[in-house]
N, C-alpha and C positions, 0 to 999 in steps of 0.2 A: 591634506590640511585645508581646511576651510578659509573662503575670505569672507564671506558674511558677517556682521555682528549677531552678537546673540541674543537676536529680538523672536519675536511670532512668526517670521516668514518661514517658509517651508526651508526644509536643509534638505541637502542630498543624503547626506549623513544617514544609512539606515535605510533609505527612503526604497519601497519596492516598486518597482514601474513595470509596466507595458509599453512597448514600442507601437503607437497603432500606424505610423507613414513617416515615410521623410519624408520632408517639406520642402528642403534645398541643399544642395552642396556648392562650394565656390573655393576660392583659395583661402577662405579665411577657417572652413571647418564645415562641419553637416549641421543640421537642423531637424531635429526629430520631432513629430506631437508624442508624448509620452503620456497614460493616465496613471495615475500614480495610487494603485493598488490598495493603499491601505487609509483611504480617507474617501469613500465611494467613487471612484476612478474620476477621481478630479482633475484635469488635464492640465498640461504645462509644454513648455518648449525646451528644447535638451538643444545645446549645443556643442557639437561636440570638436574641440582642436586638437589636430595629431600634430605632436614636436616631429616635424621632418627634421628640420636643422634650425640655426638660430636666426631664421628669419622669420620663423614661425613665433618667436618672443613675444613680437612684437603686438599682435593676437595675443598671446596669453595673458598679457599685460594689458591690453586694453579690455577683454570680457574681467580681469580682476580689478580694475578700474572701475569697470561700468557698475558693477555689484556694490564696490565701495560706497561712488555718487548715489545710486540709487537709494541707500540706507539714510541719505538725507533730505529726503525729497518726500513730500505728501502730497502729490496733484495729480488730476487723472488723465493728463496730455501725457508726459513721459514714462514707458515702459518701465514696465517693474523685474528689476532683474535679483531674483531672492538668493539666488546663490551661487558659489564659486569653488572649486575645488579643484585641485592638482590630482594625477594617476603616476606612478611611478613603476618603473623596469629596469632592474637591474640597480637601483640607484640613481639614475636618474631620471627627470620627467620626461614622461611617454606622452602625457593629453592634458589637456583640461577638461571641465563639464561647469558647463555657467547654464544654470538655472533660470528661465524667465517665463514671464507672464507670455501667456497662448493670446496670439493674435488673429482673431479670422479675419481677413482685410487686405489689402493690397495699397501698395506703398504707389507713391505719387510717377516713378518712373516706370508703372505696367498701368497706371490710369489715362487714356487718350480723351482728347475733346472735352477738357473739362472747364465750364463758364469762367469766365471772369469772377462773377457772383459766387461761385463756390469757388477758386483758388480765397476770392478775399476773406472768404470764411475760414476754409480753412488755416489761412495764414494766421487769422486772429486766433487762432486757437493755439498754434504752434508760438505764436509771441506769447501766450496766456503763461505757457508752459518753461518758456523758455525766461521769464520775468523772475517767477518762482526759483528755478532753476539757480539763475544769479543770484537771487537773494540768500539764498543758500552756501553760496562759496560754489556753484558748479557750473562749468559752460561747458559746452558742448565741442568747438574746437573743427567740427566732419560733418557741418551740414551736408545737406544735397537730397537728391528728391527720393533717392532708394532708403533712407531714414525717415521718413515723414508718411504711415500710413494712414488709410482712412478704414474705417471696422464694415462692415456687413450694415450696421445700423447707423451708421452717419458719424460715429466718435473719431477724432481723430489722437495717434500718438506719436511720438516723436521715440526714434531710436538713437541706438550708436553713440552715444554721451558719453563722456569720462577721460577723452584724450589726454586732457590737461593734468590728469593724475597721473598720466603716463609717467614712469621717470625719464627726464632728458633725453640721455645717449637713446632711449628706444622710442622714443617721441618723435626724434627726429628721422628713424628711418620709414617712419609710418607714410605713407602717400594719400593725401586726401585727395577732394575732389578738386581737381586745380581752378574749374571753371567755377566754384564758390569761394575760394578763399579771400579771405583778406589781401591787401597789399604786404603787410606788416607780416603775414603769416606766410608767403609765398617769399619771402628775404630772410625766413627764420628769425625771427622777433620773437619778443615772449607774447603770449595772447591775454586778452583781455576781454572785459564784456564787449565792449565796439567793435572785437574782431568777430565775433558771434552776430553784432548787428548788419556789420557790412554782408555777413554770409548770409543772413536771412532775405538781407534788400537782393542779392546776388539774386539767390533762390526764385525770390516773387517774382524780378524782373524779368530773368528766363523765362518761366511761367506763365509770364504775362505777355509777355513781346512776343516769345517767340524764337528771342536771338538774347545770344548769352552777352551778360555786362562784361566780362572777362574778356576783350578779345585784345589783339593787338602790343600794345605796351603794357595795358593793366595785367595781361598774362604773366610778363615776365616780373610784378609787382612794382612796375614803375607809371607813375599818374601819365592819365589821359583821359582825356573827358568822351561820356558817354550820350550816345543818343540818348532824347529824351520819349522816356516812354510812353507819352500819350501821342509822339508823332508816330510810332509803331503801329501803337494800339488803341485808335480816335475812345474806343468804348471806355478806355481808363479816365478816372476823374480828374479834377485838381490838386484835389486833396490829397491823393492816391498818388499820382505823379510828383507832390511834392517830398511825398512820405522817401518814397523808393530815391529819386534825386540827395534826400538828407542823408537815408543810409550808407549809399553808395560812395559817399567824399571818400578820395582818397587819404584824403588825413583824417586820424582817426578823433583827434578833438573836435571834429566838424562836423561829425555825425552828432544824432541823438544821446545825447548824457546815458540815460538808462536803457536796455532791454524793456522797464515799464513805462518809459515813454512813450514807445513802438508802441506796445500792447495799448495802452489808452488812445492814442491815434486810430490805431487800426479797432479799435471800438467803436469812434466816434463813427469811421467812416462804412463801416456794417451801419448803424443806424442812418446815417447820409442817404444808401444805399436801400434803407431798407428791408436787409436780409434776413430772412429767417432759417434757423437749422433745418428745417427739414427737407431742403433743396439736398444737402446733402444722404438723405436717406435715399436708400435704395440704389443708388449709385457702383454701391461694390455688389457685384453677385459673382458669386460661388458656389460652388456644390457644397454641401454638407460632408464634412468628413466621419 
């Protein structure tokens, strides 16, 4: 049974593929590039989740999530993930197969030494998307920098979305990145767009610093005030330092109102800065698959 709706994205359904590599395995399932045989070997990503037992759910439930979100979304920061399907054996489910857009790129946790200049771009890219994202009814929920790649040609995308569609009881056994999370999310709170903003300030400031905003009491989701990032980091701005400072409040009314607040900040301060996209070219190399 499919979870896609029934628009133009590719379905699994019928679909004949080639396996041409795996890409990755981990505990949440494989990743395959697949070209898909009968549309001139147009390539996609296969993932694939075996039901061990019912910890594995939790995974099936977030790749049918993610398909869900995705069918709401039109912007070209967030992966496109076109489809979702259940395998059965015996009666009951054996796998999943979630369908997604082929990434050539490396994600922010295998990129070293990356400027100031291009995390801020990148960032601004990742709030662009993540703006969009809210206004759509979707947050993300599992920042962290293994979600945030950058393409071979300087695009950046943002993965792993759709927690918050999780249902509850499986929601809550999912383990995110703790050194991102909200306060409010790390006490089991319900999430909101502010707890997406706090994960992003999280995200940058690691990033940025060097040293994670999480440590100490804010781990265990109880306030504590944080270094401020321009005594880490002299090359960070004012602006930039104030940005990351606003995210970061532990009360969540004290942050930024919107995800497009962020995003217009972090606009202003790429032009402050000066930046242009194509610092970010050339930056991921890969072999050709």
């Amino acid at each position: 049974m499919s979870g896609a709706s029934s628009d133009d994205r590719p379905q699994l359904s019928g679909m004949k593929y080639l396996v041409e590599s795996i890409v990755s395995t981990d505990d949440t399932g494989t990743i395959m590039l697949i070209a898909d045989q009968g549309k001139l070997g147009r390539r996609y990503a296969l993932k694939v989740i075996k039901r061990e037992d019912e910890a594995s759910d939790v995974y099936l439930a977030l790749a049918k999530a993610s398909c869900e979100a995705s069918a709401k979304l039109g912007h070209p920061v967030p992966m496109k993930y076109h489809d979702f399907q259940t395998k059965k054996k015996w009666f009951r489910v054996d796998r999943g197969e979630l369908l997604m857009e082929y990434i050539a790129g490396k994600s922010l946790d295998q990129l070293e030494d990356l400027s100031l200049d291009q995390l801020v771009l990148i960032f601004q890219k990742v709030a662009s998307g993540l703006a969009h994202m809210h206004r759509r009814g979707v947050r993300h929920g599992d920042l962290s920098p293994k979600h945030v790649m950058l393409t071979k040609g300087g695009e950046v995308k943002l993965l792993g979305y759709g927690l918050t569609l999780v249902p509850g009881p499986l929601r809550e056994q999912y383990k995110g990145t703790r050194l991102y999370l909200a306060p409010e999310q790390i006490r089991g709170k319900i999430l909101g767009d502010r707890s997406d903003i706090y994960a992003l300030g999280a995200l940058m400031y690691h990033l940025m610093t060097g040293q994670p905003a999480n440590v100490g009491a804010r781990a265990k989701g109880d306030m504590e005030k944080i270094s401020l990032p321009a005594r880490l980091n002299p090359a960070i701005t004012a602006s930039l330092n104030s940005l990351l400072v606003h995210c970061l409040q532990s009360d969540p009314p004290k942050r930024p109102e919107t995800m497009y607040e962020v995003s217009q900040r972090l606009d202003a301060i790429t032009q402050e800065m000066k930046l242009d996209d194509a610092i970010l070219k050339g930056v991921v190399r890969i072999s050709s698959t």
